[in-house]
C-alpha positions as CSV (number, residue, x, y, z in Angstrom):
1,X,-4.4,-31.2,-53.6
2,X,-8.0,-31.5,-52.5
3,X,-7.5,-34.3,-49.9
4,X,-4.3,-32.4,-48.7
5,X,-6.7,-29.3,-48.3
6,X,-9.1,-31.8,-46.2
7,X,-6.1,-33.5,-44.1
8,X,-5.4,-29.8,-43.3
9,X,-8.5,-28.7,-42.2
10,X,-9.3,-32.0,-40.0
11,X,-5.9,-31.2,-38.2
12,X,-6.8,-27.1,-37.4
13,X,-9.9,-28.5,-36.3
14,X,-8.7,-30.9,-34.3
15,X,-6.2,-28.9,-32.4
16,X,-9.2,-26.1,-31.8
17,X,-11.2,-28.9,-30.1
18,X,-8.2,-30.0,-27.9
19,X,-6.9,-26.2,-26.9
20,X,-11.0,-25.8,-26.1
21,X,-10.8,-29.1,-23.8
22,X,-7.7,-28.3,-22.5
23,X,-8.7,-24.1,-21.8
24,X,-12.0,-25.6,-19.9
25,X,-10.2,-24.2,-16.4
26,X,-9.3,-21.1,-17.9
27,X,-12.7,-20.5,-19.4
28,X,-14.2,-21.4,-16.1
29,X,-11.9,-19.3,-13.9
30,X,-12.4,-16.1,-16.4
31,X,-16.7,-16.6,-16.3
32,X,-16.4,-15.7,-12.3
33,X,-14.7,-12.6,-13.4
34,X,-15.2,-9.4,-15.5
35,X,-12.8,-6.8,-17.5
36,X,-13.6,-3.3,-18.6
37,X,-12.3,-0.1,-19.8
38,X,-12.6,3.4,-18.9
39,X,-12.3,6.2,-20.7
40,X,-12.1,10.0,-19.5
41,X,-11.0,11.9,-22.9
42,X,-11.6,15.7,-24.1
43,X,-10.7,18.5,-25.7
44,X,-10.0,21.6,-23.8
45,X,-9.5,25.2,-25.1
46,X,-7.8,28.1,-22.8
47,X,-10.0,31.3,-23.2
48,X,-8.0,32.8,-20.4
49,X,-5.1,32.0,-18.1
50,X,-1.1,32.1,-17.9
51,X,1.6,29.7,-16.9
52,X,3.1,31.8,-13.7
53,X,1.8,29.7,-11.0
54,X,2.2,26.3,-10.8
55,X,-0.5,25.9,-8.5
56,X,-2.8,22.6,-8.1
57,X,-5.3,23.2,-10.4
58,X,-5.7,20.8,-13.6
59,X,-4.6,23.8,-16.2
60,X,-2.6,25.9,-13.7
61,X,0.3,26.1,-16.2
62,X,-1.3,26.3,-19.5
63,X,-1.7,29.5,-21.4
64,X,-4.2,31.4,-23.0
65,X,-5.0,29.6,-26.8
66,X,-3.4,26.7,-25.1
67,X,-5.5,23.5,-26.8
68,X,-5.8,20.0,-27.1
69,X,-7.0,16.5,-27.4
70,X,-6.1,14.7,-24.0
71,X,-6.6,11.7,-21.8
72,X,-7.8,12.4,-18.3
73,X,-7.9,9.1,-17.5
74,X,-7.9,5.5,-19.0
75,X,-8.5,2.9,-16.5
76,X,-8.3,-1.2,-17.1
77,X,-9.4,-3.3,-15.0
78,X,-10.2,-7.1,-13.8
79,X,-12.5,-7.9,-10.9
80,X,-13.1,-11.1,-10.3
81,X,-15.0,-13.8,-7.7
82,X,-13.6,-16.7,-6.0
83,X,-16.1,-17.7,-3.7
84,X,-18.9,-16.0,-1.6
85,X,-16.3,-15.2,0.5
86,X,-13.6,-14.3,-1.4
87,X,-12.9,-10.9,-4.5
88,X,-10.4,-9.5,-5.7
89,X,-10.0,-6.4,-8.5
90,X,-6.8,-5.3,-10.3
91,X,-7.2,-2.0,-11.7
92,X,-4.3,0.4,-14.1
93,X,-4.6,3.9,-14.5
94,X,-2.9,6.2,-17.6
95,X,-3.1,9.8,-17.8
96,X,-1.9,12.6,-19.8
97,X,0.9,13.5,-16.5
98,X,2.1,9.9,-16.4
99,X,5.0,9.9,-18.7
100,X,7.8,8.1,-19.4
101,X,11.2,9.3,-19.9
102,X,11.0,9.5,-23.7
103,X,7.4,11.5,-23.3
104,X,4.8,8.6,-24.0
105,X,2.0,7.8,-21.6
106,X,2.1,5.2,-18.8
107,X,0.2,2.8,-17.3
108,X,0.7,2.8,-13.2
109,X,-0.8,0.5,-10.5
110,X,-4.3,2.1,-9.4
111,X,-5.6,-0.7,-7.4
112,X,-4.9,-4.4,-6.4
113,X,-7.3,-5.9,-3.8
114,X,-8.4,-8.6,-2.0
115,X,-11.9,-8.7,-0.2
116,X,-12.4,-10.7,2.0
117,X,-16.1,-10.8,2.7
118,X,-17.8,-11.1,6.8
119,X,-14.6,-11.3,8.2
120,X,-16.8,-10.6,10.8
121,X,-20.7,-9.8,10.9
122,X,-21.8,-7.0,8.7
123,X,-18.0,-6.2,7.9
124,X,-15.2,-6.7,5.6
125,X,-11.9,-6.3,4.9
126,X,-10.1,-5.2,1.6
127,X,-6.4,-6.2,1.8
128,X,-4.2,-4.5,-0.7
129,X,-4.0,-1.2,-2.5
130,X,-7.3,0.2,-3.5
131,X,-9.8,3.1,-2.5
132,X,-9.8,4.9,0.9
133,X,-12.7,6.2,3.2
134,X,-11.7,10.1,1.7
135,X,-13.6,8.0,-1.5
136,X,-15.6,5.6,0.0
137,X,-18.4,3.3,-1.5
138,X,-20.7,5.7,0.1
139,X,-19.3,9.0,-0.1
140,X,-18.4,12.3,-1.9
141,X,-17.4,10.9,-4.9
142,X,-20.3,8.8,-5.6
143,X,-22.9,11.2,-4.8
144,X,-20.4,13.8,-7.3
145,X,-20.3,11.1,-9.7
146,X,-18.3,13.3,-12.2
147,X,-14.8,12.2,-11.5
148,X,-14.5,12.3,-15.2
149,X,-15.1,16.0,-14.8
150,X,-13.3,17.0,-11.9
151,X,-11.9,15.4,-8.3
152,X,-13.8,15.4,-5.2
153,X,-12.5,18.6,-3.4
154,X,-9.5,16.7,-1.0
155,X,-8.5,14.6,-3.7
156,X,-8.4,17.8,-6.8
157,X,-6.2,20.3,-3.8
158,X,-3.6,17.4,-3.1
159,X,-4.7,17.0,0.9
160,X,-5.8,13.6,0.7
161,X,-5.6,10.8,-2.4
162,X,-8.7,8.4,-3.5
163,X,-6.3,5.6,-3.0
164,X,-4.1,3.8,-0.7
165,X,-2.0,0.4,0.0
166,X,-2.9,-0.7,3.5
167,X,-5.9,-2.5,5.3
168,X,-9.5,-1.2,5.6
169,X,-12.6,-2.4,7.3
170,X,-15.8,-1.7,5.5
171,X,-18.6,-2.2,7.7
172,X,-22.1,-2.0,8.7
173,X,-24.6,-1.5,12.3
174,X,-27.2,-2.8,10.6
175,X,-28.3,-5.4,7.6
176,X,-30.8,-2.5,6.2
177,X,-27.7,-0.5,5.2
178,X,-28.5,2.2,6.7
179,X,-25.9,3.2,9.3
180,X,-21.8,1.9,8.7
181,X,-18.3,2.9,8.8
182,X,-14.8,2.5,7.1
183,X,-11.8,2.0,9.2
184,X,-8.4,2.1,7.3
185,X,-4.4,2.2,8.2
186,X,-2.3,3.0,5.1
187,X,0.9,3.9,4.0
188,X,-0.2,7.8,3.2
189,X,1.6,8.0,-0.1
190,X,-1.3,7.2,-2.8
191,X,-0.2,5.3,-5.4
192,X,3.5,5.7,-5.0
193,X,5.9,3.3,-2.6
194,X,6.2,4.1,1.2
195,X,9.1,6.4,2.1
196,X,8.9,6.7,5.8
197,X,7.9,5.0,8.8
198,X,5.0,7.0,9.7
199,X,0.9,5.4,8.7
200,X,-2.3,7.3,8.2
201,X,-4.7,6.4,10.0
202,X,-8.3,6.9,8.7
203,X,-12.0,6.4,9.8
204,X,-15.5,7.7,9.0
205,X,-19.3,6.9,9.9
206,X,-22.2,7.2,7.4
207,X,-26.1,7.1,7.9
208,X,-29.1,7.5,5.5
209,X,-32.2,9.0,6.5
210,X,-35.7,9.5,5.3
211,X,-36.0,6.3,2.9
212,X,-32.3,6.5,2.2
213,X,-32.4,9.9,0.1
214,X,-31.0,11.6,2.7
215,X,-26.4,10.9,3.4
216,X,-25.1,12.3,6.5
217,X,-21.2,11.8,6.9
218,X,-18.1,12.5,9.3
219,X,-15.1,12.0,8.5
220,X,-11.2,11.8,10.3
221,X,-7.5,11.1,9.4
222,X,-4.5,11.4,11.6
223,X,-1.0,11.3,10.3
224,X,2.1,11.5,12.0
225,X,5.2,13.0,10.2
226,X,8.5,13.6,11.2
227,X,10.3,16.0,13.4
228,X,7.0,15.8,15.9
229,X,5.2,17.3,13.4
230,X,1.2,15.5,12.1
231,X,-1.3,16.0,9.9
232,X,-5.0,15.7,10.7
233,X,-8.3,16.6,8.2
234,X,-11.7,16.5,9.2
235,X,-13.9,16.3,6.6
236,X,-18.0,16.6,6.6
237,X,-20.6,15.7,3.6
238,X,-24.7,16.3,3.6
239,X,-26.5,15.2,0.6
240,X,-29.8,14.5,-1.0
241,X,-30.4,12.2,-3.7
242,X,-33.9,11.3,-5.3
243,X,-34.5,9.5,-8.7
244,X,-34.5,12.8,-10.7
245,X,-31.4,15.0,-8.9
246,X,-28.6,15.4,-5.9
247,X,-27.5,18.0,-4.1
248,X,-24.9,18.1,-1.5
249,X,-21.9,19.5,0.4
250,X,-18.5,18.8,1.7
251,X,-16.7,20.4,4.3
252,X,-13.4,19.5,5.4
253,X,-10.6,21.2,7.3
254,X,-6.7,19.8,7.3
255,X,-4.3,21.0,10.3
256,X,-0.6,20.6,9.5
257,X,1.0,20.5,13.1
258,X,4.4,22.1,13.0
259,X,4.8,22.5,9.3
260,X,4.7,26.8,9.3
261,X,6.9,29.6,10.3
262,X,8.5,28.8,14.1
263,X,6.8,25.3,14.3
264,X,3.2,27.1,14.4
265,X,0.2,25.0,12.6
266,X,-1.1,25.7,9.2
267,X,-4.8,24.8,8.1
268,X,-6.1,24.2,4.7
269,X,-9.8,24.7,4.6
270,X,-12.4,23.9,1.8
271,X,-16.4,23.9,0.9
272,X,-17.5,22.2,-2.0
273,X,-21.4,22.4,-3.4
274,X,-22.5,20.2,-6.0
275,X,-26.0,19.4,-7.7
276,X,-27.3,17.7,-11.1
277,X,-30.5,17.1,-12.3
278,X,-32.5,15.0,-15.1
279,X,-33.7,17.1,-18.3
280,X,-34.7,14.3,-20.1
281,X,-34.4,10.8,-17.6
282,X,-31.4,8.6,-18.9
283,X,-30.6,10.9,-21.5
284,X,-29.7,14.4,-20.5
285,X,-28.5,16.0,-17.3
286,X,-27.1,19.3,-15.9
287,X,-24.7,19.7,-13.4
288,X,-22.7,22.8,-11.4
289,X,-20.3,22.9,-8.6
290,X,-18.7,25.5,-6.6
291,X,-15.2,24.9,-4.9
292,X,-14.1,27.4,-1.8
293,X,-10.5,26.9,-1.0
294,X,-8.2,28.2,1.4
295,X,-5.0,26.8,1.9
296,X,-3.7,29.4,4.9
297,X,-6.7,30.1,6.9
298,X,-4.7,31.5,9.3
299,X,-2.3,33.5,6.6
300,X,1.6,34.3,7.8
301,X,3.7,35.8,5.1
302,X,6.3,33.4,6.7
303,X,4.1,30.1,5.6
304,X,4.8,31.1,1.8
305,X,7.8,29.1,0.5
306,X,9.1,26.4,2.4
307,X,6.2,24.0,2.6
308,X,4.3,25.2,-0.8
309,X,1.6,27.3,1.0
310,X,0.2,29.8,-1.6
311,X,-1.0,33.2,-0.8
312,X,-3.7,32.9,-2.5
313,X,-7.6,31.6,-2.1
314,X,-9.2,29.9,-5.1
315,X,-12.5,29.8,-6.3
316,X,-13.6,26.8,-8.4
317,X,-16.7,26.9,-10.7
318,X,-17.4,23.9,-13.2
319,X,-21.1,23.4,-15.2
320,X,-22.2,21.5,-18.1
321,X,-24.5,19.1,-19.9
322,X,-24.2,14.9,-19.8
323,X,-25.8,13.9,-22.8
324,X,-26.2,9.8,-23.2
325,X,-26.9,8.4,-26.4
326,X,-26.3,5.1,-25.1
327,X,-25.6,4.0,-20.9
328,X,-22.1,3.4,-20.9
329,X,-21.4,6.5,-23.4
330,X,-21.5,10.3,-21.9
331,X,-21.0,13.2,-23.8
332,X,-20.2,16.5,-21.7
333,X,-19.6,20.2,-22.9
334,X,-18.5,22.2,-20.3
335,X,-16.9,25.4,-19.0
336,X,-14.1,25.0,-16.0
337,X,-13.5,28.0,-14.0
338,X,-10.6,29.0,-11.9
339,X,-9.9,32.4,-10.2
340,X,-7.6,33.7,-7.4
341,X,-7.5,35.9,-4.2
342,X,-4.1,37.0,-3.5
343,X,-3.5,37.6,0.2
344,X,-0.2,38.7,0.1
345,X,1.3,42.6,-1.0
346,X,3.9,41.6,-3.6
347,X,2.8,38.9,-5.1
348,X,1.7,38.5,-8.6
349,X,-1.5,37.1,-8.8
350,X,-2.3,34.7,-11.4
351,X,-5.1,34.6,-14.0
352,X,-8.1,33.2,-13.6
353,X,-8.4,30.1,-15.5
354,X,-11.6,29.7,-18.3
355,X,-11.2,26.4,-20.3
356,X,-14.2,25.5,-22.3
357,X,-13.9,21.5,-22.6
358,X,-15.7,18.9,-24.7
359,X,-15.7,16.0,-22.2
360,X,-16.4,11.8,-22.9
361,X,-16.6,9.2,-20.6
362,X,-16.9,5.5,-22.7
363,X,-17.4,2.5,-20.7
364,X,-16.1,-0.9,-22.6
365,X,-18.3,-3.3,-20.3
C-alpha cells in the first residue's frame, strides 16, 4: 500500500512538472500583463424623495425609506503589454441597472483596446472601444477622482458617455507633457451597438501651467443626426491641483439642432464645482461638489415631451469623508443631494432627493 501511495505521488508530481514546462508560454505571456478588480458598493438610505419623475438622476425613482445594499459598479479587467509599441486592455462592467431577463446582474463590454504607441511622434492611437476625450487621461474625471461617488457632469445628465468604440489619437506638442490633445471619431452610442449611419466626432486641447498644478481645457463634439438635425457640446475645465488638495470647474453647453418645437434648437447647459482636501495625508480626505443643470436654457413649453426635455432645473450637492485604512481600500460616508426648479405652470414638481450613503471602493490589484 505504501509503495502504491509513493508510485502515486511520483506520478502527480510528475505531471505538475510537465503542465509547468509545458505552461512556460502561458506564464510568460500572463507576466507582461496585469488583472484587477473594482469595486464601487454602498448602502444608501432615502431621507427624502418620490418616485414621480423619472428623471436622470441616480435615485430619481426611489422613494422615501427606500434602502439598500447595492453595486455601483464592479469592473474586471486585463491590461496587458506586447512590446514597447504595442497594449492592449479588456475591461467588464456590472451594475445594479444591468439586468438580465430573469433579474440578476450582468456583465457588459466596458472597454476593449489596442494602443498602439508613436504611431507618430509624441502621439498614439487606441483602436477599439474604450474611453473618450469627454473622460480623457487628463481631464474632468481624473481631477474628480470620485467616479465611485458620482459621474463627471456630461456623463451623470446622459449628454455625453465616458466610453466609445471608434479610433482616437492621444497626443502631445511637447515631450515635457505639458501641452496635448485627443482626437476621436466614434460610433456615439457608448457601450451599446451602432444603430445609424451618423459618427461623433470629438476633439479637445489640454495645457498645464505653473509647475503643472495648474489644468486649463477646451473641449468640442459634433454629431450629426438624422432628418438635418446635430448635436454639438462644448465643454470647458480649470483646475488646481497641489500635493494636499484640488479644486476645479467644468463648464459645458450642448446645442441640439432641430430637435425642439418647429425645428428650433434646444441647449442643455451645466456648471460643475468640485474640491477635496487632505485631513490627515494618505488617510483622510474631504470632498464637495456642486452640480448646476439646465436642460432648456432657452425654455418652450412645446420642448416638454417629445424629445424628453424636462421643465425643470436641478441642483446637485454631494459631500463626504474618504477614509483609507489601507491604498487600494476607501471608505466614504456621504450625503447626496438633489433638488428641482420647475419652470413650467402645471407641472408637478418632484421632491428633492436626500440619500445618506455609506460608500466603498476596493481595489483587488
Amino acid at each position: 500500500m505504501k509503495k502504491a501511495r509513493l508510485t502515486f505521488l511520483c506520478i502527480l508530481l510528475s505531471l505538475s512538472l510537465t503542465a509547468q514546462e509545458s505552461s512556460d508560454p502561458i506564464a510568460k505571456f500572463l507576466s507582461s500583463g496585469n488583472a484587477y478588480a473594482t469595486m464601487f458598493f454602498e448602502y444608501y438610505y432615502m431621507i427624502e424623495g418620490n418616485d414621480i419623475y423619472p428623471g436622470r438622476s441616480e435615485f430619481a425613482m426611489k422613494n422615501r425609506n427606500d434602502n439598500a445594499f447595492s453595486f455601483r459598479r464592479v469592473y474586471l479587467g486585463y491590461d496587458h503589454t506586447f512590446s514597447d509599441k504595442f497594449s492592449g486592455m479588456v475591461q467588464m462592467e456590472l451594475t445594479d441597472r444591468t439586468i438580465l431577463d430573469r433579474g440578476q446582474r450582468a456583465f457588459f463590454l466596458k472597454e476593449a483596446s489596442l494602443t498602439w504607441k508613436e504611431i507618430y511622434p509624441l502621439a498614439d492611437l487606441i483602436i477599439g472601444h474604450g474611453s473618450t476625450p469627454v473622460w480623457s487621461v487628463e481631464g474632468a474625471e481624473m481631477y474628480w477622482r470620485y467616479r465611485s461617488i458620482e459621474k463627471t457632469i456630461a456623463d451623470a445628465r446622459g449628454l455625453r458617455s465616458s466610453n466609445d468604440a471608434g479610433l482616437r489619437i492621444k497626443g502631445r506638442f511637447n515631450g515635457q507633457g505639458t501641452l496635448g490633445y485627443n482626437l476621436m471619431v466614434g460610433n456615439g452610442n457608448s457601450a451599446r451597438p451602432e444603430n445609424d449611419k451618423y459618427k461623433l466626432f470629438y476633439a479637445n486641447v489640454w495645457t498645464k501651467l505653473f509647475d503643472k498644478q495648474l489644468y486649463l481645457e477646451l473641449f468640442q463634439d459634433y454629431n450629426e443626426a438624422s432628418g438635418n438635425r446635430s448635436i454639438y457640446t462644448t465643454k470647458g475645465l480649470i483646475a488646481w491641483r497641489t500635493a494636499n488638495y484640488t479644486l476645479a470647474a467644468e463648464l459645458l453647453n450642448q446645442t441640439r439642432n432641430g430637435f425642439g418645437y418647429d425645428d428650433d434648437n434646444i441647449n442643455f447647459r451645466g456648471l460643475s464645482v468640485f474640491a477635496h482636501t487632505d485631513i490627515i495625508p494618505g488617510q483622510l480626505r474631504v470632498f464637495g461638489r456642486y452640480d448646476s443643470y439646465n436642460p432648456d436654457f432657452d425654455f418652450r413649453p412645446e420642448h416638454y415631451g417629445p424629445e424628453a426635455i424636462t421643465p425643470f432645473d436641478e441642483q446637485f450637492f454631494i459631500f463626504g469623508l474618504d477614509f483609507s485604512p489601507l491604498k487600494n481600500i476607501h471608505v466614504m460616508p456621504n450625503i447626496w443631494i438633489n433638488s428641482y426648479n420647475n419652470k413650467m405652470d402645471g407641472q408637478t414638481t418632484p421632491e428633492t432627493e436626500v440619500v445618506a450613503r455609506l460608500t466603498f471602493n476596493v481595489t483587488f490589484r
